[in-house]
C-alpha positions in Angstrom: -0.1 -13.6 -4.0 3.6 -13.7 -4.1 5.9 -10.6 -3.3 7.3 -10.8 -7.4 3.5 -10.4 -8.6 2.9 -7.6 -6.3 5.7 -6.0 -7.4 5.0 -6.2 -11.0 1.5 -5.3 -9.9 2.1 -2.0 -8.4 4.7 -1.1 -11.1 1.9 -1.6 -14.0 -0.7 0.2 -11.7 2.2 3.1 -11.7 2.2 2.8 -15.2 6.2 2.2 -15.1 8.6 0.1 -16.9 11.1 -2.0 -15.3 14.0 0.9 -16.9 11.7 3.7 -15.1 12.0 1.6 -11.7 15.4 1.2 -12.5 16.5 4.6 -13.1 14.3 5.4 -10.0 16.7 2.7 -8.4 19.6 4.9 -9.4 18.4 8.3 -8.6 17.6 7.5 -5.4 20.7 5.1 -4.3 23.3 5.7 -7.1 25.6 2.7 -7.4 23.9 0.9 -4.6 20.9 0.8 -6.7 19.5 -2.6 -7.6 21.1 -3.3 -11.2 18.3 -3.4 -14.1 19.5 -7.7 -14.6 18.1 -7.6 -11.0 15.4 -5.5 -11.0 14.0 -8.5 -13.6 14.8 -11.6 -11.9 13.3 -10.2 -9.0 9.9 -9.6 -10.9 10.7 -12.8 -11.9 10.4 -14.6 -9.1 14.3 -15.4 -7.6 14.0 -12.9 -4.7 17.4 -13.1 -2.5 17.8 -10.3 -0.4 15.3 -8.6 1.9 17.5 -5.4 1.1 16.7 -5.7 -2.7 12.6 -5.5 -1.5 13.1 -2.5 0.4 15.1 -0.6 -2.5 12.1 -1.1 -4.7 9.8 0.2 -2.0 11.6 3.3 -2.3 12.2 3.3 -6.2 8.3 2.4 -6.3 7.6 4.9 -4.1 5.4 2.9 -1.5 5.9 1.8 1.9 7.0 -1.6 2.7 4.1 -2.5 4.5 2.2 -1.7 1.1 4.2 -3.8 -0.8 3.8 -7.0 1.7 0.0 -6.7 1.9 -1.7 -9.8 0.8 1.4 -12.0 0.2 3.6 -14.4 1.2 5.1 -11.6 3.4 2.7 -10.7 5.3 2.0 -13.5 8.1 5.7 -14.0 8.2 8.8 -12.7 7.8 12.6 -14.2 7.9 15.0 -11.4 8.5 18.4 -11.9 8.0 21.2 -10.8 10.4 22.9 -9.1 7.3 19.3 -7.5 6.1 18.2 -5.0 9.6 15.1 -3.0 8.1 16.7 0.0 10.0 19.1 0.9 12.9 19.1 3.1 15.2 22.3 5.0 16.9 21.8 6.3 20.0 25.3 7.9 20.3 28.8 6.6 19.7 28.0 3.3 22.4 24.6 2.3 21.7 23.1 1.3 18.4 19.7 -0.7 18.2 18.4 -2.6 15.0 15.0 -3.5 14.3 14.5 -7.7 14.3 11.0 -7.9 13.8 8.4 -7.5 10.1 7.1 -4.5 10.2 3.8 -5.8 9.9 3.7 -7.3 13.4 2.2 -4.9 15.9 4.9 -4.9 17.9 8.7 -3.2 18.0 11.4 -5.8 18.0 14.7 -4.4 18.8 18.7 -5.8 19.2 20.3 -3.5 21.0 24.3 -3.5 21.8 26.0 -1.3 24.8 29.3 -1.1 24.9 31.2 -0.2 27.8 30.0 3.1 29.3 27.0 3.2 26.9 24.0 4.7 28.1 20.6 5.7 26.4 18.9 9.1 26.9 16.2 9.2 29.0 12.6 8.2 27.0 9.3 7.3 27.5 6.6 5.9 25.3 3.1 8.8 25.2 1.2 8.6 28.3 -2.1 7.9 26.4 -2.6 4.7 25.4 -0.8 1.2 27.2 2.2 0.9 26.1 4.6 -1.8 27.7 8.7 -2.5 26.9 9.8 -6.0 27.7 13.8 -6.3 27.7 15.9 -10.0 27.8 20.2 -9.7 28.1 21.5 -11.9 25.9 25.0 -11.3 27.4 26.9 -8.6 29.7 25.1 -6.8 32.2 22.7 -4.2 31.9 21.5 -1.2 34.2 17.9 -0.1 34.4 16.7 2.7 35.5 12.9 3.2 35.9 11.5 6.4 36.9 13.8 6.7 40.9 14.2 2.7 40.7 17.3 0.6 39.1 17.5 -2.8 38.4 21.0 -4.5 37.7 20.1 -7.5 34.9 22.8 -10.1 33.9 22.9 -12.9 31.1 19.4 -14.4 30.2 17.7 -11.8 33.0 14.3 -9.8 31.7 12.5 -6.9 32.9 8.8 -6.2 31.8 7.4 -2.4 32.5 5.3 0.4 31.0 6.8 2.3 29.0 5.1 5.9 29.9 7.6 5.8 32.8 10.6 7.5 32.1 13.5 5.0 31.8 16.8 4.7 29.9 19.5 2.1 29.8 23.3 1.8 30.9 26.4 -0.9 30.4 28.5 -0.2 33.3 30.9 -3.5 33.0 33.6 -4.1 30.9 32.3 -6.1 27.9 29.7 -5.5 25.7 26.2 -6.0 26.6 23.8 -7.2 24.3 20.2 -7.1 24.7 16.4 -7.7 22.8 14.0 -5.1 23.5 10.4 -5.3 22.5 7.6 -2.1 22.6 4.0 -3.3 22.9 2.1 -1.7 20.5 4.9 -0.5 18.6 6.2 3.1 18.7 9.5 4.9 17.9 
């Protein structure tokens, strides 16, 4: 099934109209809502932004992983540097956004320190496996794992689990830019 007729679908299922979805749209986003013209060309078929799908999530009032079920979506899914599913701030140095479908079973992260940025200490729960696998793209990046640290430049990886306490540090000058992936996922 394609993501339009799924759509169209679970609006009819709701018993909505396009103008309720719309208004929805609005109530929820104001101007950044999805424009009514929009709202029908999607249904239609001409799908352009992975943005657009997640604002009628919301207006629809069902998760995205709802919505993708048994289409197109759901074995694969491009997103575009301009269209993060969500972002994370850690503080004023460290933001993360999430590169990977939300129907995968893992976490994908991009995560960018800039000098002096540090994560907060975390841990993923201690039941259950859970494993963190980081790659630098660029800069250089601290790691501290439990009492260890490991210093990791460009194109460097780390693999560990999780349940041990860890956070994250850029102590050079540039920006270091890294991808972080959580096996199974968690937040």
């Amino acid at each position: 099934m394609k993501v339009n007729e799924k759509i169209k679908l679970i609006r009819e299922d709701l018993k909505l109209s396009l103008h309720d979805v719309f208004e929805r749209g609005v109530a929820i986003f104001g101007e950044k809502a999805l424009s009514y013209r929009t709202l029908h060309r999607i249904e239609g078929g001409r799908i352009s932004k992975f943005s657009s799908i997640l604002k009628i999530c919301c207006a629809l009032g069902v998760p995205l992983e709802t919505l993708i079920k048994d289409t197109q979506l759901e074995g694969r899914l491009v997103i575009r540097n301009n269209e993060r599913l969500d972002e994370y701030t850690y503080n004023d140095k460290v933001q993360a956004s999430v590169v990977s479908s939300p129907s995968r079973s893992f976490l994908s992260l991009e995560m960018s320190l800039k000098p002096k940025g540090k994560t907060p200490w975390e841990h993923s729960p201690l039941e259950g496996k859970y494993e963190k696998w980081i790659y630098v793209i660029k800069g250089r990046l601290t790691c501290y794992l439990g009492e260890e640290k490991f210093i990791l430049d460009k194109a460097d990886s780390i693999s560990f689990d999780s349940s041990t306490p860890h956070c994250f540090e850029n102590a050079g000058p540039k920006t270091c830019q890294t991808i972080v992936i959580v096996n199974p996922k968690h937040f």
